[in-house]
N, C-alpha and C positions, 0 to 999 in steps of 0.2 A: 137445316143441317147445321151441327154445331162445328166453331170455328175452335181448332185449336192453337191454343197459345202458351206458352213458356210466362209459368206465372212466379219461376221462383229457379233461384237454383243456390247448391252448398256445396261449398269444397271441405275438405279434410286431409291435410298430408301430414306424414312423421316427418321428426326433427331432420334439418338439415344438415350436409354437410358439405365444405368447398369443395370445390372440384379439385383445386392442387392439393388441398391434403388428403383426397380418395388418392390421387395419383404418388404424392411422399408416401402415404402412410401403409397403403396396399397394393394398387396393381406396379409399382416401381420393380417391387421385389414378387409380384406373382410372371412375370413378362422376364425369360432372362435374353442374354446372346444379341442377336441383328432383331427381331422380334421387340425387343422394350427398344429400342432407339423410333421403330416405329410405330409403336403405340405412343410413346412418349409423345410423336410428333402429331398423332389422330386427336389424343387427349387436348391438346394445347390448341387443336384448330375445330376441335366438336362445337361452338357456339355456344357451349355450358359453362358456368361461373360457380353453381349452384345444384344443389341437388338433395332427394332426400328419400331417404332409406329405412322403414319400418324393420330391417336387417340390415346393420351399418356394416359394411367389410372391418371397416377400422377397429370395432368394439368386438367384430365376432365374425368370422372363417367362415362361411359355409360351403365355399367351392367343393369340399370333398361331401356334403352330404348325401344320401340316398335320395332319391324323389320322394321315394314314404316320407322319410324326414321334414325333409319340404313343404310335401302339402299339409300336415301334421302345423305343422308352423305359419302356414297359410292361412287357417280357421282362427289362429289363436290372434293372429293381426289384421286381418281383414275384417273379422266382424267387428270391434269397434272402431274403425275407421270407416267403414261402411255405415253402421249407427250415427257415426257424429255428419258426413255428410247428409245423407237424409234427412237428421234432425232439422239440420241448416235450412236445407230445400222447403221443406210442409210450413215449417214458423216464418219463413220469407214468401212464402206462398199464402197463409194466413188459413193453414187447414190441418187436419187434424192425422195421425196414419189410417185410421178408421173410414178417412173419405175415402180411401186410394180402391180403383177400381179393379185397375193394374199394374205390377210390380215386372218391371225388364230390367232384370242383373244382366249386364255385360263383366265377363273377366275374362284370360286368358290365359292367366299365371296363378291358376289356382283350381281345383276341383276334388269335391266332396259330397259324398249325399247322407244325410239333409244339407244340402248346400246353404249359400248366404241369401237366397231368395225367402228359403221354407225360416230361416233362425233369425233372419232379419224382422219379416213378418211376426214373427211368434213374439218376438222380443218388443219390438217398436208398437203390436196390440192393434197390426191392421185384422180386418173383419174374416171372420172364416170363407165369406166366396170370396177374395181379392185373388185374381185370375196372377197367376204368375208365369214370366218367359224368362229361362237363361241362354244367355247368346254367349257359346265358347268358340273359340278360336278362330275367331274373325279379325283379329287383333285391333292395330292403330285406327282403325275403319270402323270398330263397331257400333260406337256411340250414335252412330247417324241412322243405321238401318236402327237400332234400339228405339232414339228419338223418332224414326218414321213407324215401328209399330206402336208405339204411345199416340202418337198422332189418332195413328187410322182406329185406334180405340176408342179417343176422346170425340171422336168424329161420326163414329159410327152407334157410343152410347149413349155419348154425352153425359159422361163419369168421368174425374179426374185419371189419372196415370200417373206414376211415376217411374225416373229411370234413374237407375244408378250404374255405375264406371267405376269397378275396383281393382285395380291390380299392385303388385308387388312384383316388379321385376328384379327386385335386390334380394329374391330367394335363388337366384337362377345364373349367380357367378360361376363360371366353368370349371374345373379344377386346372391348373396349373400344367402338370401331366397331360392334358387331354391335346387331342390338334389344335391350334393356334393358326390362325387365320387373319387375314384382315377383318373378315363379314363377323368374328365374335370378336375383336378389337372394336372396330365402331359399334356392336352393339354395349360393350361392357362400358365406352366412353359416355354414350347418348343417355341410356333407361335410367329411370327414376320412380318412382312410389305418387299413389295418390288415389283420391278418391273423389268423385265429383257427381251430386243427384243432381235432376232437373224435373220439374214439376210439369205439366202439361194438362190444363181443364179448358173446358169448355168457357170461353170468358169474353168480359168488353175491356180489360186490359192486359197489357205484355204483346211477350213480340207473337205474333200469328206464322204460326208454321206451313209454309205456302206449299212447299214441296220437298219431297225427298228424292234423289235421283240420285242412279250409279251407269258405272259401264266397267267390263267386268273386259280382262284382254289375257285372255286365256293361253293362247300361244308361249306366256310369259310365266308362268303359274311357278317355274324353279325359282325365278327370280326373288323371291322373298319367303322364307319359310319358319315352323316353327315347330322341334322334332323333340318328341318325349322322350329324354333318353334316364340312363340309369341313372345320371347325376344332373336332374332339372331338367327343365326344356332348354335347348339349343337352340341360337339366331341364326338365321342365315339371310342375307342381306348383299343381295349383289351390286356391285357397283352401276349396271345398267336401269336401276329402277329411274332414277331420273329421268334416263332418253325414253323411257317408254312410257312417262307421265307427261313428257313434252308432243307425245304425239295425240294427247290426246283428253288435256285438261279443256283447250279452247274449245273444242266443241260439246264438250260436258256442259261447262258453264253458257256456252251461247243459248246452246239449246232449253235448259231450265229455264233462263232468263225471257227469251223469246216466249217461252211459254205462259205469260206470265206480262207480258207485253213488255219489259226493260231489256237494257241496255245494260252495257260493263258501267257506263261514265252514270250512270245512276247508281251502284254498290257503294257505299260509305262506310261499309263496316267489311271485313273481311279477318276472317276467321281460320285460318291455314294449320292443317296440322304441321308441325317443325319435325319432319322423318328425319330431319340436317341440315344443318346451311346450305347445300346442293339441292335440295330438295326446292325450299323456299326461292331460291335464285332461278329454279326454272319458273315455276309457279307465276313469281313477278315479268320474266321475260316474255312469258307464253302469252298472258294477260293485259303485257304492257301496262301495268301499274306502278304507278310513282311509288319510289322506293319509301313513303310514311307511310304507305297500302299495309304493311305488313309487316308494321311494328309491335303490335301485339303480339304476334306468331315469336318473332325476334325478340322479344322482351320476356316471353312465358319460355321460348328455348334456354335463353341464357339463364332463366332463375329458378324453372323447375327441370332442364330435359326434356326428355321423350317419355312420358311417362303411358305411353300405348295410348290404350281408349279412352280415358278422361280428360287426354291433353287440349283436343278442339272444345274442349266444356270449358277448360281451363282460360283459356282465349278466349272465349263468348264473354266470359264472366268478366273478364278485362276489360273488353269493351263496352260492355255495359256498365263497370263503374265510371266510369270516363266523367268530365265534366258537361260533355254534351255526347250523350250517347247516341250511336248511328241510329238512318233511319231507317237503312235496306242494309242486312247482311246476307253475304256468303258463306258458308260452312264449307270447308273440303278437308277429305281426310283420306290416307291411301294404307293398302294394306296386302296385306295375301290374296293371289289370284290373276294377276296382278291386279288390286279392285280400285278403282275413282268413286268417292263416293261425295255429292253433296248436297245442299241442305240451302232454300232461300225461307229466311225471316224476314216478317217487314214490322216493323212498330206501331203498333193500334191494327183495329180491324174496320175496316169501312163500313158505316153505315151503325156504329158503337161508338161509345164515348174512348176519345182516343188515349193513349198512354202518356202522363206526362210525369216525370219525376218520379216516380213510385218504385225503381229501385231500391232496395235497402241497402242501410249503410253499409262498410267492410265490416265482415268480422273481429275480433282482437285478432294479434300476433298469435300465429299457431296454427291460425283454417286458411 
């Protein structure tokens, strides 16, 4: 049975922009009355520094657009940013798009047909059978069920996969006019733009993808939402998601781990989606991990956001540039449903020539 492994992966995000000068330069004057005093004060304690927008507020309005408009604008910016991640992925992976057996598009904030799966394919000259899955609206979460059907492919062909994470949350600023809330205040603080593949073959190096695992707490399913309306999709984002990731992150991870014969004090790498500084704070307390546990998480929040589904890709990649990269990680990532979803890698495959060094360099400034 072939083992699958993460032989490569490629980020791609647009130009950046501060966070204070998203906050001077646009939502200052989109937020008026008792409302901008506190946004002003979400923006200033979001755990973002940084961010970046394929659709800059600053250079260009789009709060008042249509959804037509939107998705219209979505094709025209996602497919080469989707393009340059992938590229990333196969040439750090050392294969061609023509190996790819299978193609898993994750997005959320974006939908068309021929979507980015059928024009990404056509375009990047994978093979006419390369079997394609798109995963919508699973949002911050998706990347990991995406990663686990890539797996159960590479596993069950033993033919490469690849998986890509695209979204554009900077099409989907609210209009000014509309209700104003806290739950679309921290979404307009946190989202950001990005795109991130990951390669998964059949291999005797890279990290070996041991399991995918979720738990799904249905009772909760208001608690995070994501509503197609006449202008974008709308966030909704209750303030209770944390107390109801704290009931129930511990035994997620016990139980993958246990499966698997480890323990917590054996994970060296940890991999946390950043839904908020609230989020990661339960995550560490729940887990009881030393607050460097989760510095990755905390260093990709502060430089890139929330940028949905690529964000735990974003974080892997982090710690795998490291100068001594982990040798057990964690992936967790939460989303609509209320869903826990995560993910153990271990580095080399037993009983294969193990992984040593053979990350690739960073990219230049820009991926």
């Amino acid at each position: 049975m072939a083992v699958p492994v993460i032989a490569g992966l490629g980020t791609a995000q647009p130009p950046p922009a501060a966070q204070d000068e998203l906050w001077e330069g646009f939502f200052a004057k989109h937020f008026s009355g008792t409302t901008r005093a506190l946004a002003e004060r979400i923006f200033a304690n979001s755990g973002v520094s940084r961010r970046q927008a394929a659709v800059n507020p600053l250079l260009e309005d789009v709060s008042d657009w249509p959804t037509e408009r939107r998705m219209r604008r979505y094709q025209v910016e996602a497919l080469p940013l989707g393009k340059e991640a992938v590229g990333r992925a196969l040439t750090s992976a050392g294969l061609d798009a023509g190996d790819v057996g299978l193609f898993v598009v994750c997005s959320c904030t974006g939908y068309a047909t021929p979507g980015l799966d059928i024009l990404l394919a056509r375009d990047l000259g994978m093979a006419p059978d390369t079997q394609r899955m798109f995963v919508g609206h699973m949002g911050c979460y998706a990347a990991l069920p995406g990663l686990g059907a890539a797996g159960d492919f590479v596993t069950a062909r033993g033919r490469p996969a690849l998986l890509l994470c695209a979204e554009l949350t900077s099409l989907h600023i609210q209009p000014a006019g509309a209700r104003v809330d806290t739950q679309q205040i921290v979404s307009h603080a946190l989202f950001s733009d990005a795109a991130v593949a990951a390669v998964v073959v059949p291999g005797d190096r890279g990290y070996a993808l041991r399991e995918v695992a979720s738990v799904t707490d249905t009772s909760t399913a208001d608690h995070m939402t994501w509503d197609v309306t006449d202008t974008g999709f709308r966030m909704g984002l209750s303030p209770k998601v944390p107390q109801v990731l704290s009931h129930h992150v511990r035994g997620l991870v016990d139980g993958l781990l246990a499966r698997h014969g480890r323990t917590l004090s054996e994970v060296d790498g940890w991999a946390v989606h950043p839904g908020g500084p609230r989020i990661l704070n339960v995550v560490e307390r729940e887990l009881a991990l030393p607050p460097e546990a989760l510095a990755a998480s905390r260093a990709t929040l502060d430089e890139h956001g929330n940028c949905s589904s690529p964000t735990v890709l974003l974080i892997l990649d982090r710690l795998l540039r490291a100068p001594a990269p982990p040798e057990r990680i964690v992936m967790l990532a939460f989303g609509p449903g209320l869903t826990l979803y995560a993910a153990l890698l271990e580095r080399g495959v037993p009983g294969l020539r193990p992984a040593v060094s053979w990350w690739p360099a960073a990219p230049a400034a820009g991926g």
